[in-house]
N, C-alpha and C positions, 0 to 999 in steps of 0.2 A: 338726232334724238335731242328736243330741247326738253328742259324741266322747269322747274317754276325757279324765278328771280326773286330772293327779296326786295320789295321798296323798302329804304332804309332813308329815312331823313337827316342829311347833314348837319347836326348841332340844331336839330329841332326841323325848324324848315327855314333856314339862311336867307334862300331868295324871298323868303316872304314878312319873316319877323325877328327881329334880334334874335342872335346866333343865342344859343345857351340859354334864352329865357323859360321861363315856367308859361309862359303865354307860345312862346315856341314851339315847345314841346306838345302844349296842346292843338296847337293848327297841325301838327302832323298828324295826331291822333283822330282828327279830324277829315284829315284827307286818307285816314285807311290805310295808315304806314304797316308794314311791316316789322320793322325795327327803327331805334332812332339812336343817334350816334352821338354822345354828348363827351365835353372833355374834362378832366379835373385836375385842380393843384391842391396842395396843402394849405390853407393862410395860419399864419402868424398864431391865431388862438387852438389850431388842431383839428377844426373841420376841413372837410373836404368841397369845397365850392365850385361849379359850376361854369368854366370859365376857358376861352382858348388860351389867349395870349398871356406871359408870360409879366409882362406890364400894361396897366389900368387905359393907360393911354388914350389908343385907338377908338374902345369901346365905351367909356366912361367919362365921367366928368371931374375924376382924381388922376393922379398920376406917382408911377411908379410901380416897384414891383408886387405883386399881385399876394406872392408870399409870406411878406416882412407886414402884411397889415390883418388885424384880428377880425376873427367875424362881425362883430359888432360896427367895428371901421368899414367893413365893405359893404353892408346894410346900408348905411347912411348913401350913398355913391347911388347915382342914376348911371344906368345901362340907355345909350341914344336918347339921352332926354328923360326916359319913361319907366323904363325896367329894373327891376331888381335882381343883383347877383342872389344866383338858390346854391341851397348846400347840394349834396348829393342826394338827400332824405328828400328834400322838396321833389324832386325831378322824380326820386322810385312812388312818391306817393299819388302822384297826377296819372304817370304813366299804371300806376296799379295793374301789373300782369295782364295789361290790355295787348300789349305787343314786344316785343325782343329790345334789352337796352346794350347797348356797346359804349361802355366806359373806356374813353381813350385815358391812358395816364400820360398827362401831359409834366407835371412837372417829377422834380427830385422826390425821393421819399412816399409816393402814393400809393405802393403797391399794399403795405399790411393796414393802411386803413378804410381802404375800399374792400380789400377779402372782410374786415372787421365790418364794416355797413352792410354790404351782402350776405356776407354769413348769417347777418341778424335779422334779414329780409326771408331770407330762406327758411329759418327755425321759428320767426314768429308771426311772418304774414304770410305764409304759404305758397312763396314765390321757389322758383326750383332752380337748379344750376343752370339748366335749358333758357329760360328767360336771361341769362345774360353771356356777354360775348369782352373779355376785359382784352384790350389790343393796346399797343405804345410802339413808338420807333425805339423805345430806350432796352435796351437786352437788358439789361440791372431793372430796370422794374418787373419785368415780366417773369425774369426768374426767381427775385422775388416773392412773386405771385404763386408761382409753381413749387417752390418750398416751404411754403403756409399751407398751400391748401391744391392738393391734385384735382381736385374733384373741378376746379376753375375752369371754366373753357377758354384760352387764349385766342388771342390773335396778332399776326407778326404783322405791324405795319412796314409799307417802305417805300420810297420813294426812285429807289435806286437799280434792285437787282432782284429777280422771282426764284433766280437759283438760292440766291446767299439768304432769302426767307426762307425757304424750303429746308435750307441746312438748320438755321436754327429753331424754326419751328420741330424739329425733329429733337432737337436737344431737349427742351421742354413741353413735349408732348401736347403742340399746340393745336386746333383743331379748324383752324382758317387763316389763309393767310389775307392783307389786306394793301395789295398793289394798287398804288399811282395810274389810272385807268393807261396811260401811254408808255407803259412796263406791258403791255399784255398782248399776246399773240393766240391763238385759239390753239399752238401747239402749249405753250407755257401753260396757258389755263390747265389744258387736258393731263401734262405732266403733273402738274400741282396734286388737281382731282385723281388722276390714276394713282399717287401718294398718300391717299384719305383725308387733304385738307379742302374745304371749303374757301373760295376763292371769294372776297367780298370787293369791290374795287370802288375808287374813291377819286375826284369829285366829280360824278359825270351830270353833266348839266345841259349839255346840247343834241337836241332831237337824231343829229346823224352819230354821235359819238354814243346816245342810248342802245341806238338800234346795234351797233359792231357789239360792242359788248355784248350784246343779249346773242347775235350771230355767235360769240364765242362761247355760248353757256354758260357765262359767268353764275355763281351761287345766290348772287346779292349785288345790289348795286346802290353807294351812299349818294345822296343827290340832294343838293339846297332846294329843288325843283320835286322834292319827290312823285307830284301831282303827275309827272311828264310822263313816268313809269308806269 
C-alpha cells in the first residue's frame, strides 16, 4: 500500500541555487515542491537569518561566526558571489502558504524566536500550524519549542538511531520524525508510522536511493534534487 511522498526541497533547491537563498526558495516553488526545508540561527542583533552553517565561511565572502554579527553586518556579505542572507520573514513571505515550510533550528537559543515569527504568521497572515513542520538535532530546542507553544508541529532530526528519535519524539509530542535516509529500513519506517509519526527522510539525492525510499513508504523525502521526486 503506497501513499503519497512529499517533495520537500533541501534548503531551497541545493543542487540548483545557493542553499538558503530567497532565489532558492523560489526555484523550489517553481518546481512544484511540496514543502521546503530551510535552517536558522540567531545573529548578534536578534533576527532569525537564514543560514546552515554555523560560520560565514564556506558560503560567503566574510568569515566567522554566523551569530556574533548583527543583521545589518550580514546584509552587507554576498552568499557565492550573488545572494543575500534572508531573515526568516523574507523566506515565509516568498513561500506565502504556497507549500509546507520546515524550519530546522540549527543554532543555540532559536526555538522562542521562531514559535514568536510564526505565531505572527499564523494570527496575521493567515498561515496555520499545518503549513509548518519546526525539526533540530538539538532536544533543548525543540523542547523549548514544546513549552511555548503545543500547538507546534515538531520534528526529531537524527543522524544516528530511529529508535532513540522515536523515544524522544514521544517525550515532546512530536509529529515526524526526520532520519538520515541510511538509518531506514522499511521495518523502522513502518514502526515509526505504526507510532503516528510521520517519517520525513534527508538528503536523498540519487535516482536508486529515491526509488528504496519511496519502496519503504516514506511520508516525505528532503532532496537538493527535488525536481528528481
Amino acid at each position: 500500500m503506497s501513499h503519497a511522498c512529499l517533495k520537500i526541497g533541501h534548503r531551497g533547491v541545493k543542487g540548483y541555487v545557493a542553499e538558503n537563498t530567497l532565489e532558492s526558495i523560489q526555484k523550489a516553488l517553481d518546481f512544484g515542491v511540496d514543502g521546503i526545508e530551510i535552517d536558522v540561527h540567531l545573529c548578534a542583533s536578534g533576527e532569525l537569518v537564514v543560514f546552515h552553517d554555523f560560520t560565514l565561511d564556506r558560503m560567503t565572502n566574510g568569515t566567522g561566526e554566523i551569530g556574533k554579527m548583527s543583521l545589518q553586518e550580514l546584509k552587507q556579505l554576498k552568499v557565492n558571489s550573488q545572494y543575500t542572507i534572508s531573515t526568516l520573514e523574507g523566506v515565509l513571505d516568498v513561500i506565502d502558504k504556497k507549500c509546507l515550510l520546515n524550519v530546522e533550528l540549527k543554532g543555540r537559543h532559536t526555538a522562542s524566536k521562531t514559535c514568536e515569527v510564526l505565531q505572527k504568521y499564523i494570527k496575521e497572515k493567515a498561515w496555520k500550524y499545518s503549513d509548518f513542520i519546526v525539526s533540530s538535532f538539538q532536544h533543548r530546542e525543540l523542547q523549548d519549542v514544546f513549552n511555548i507553544d503545543k500547538q507546534m508541529p515538531l520534528g526529531i532530526l537524527t543522524k544516528a538511531s530511529v529508535a532513540e528519535a522515536i523515544e524522544f519524539a514521544e517525550t515532546v509530542k512530536a509529529c515526524a520524525i526526520h532520519p538520515n535516509f541510511a538509518l531506514l529500513t522499511s521495518e523502522n519506517v513502518i514502526r515509526a508510522q505504526t507510532k503516528g509519526f510521520k517519517v520525513y527522510t534527508w538528503t536523498v539525492n540519487e535516482e536508486q536511493t529515491i526509488e528504496r525510499m519511496k519502496s519503504y513508504n516514506v511520508d516525505g523525502i528532503i532532496s537538493d534534487f527535488p525536481d528528481r521526486l
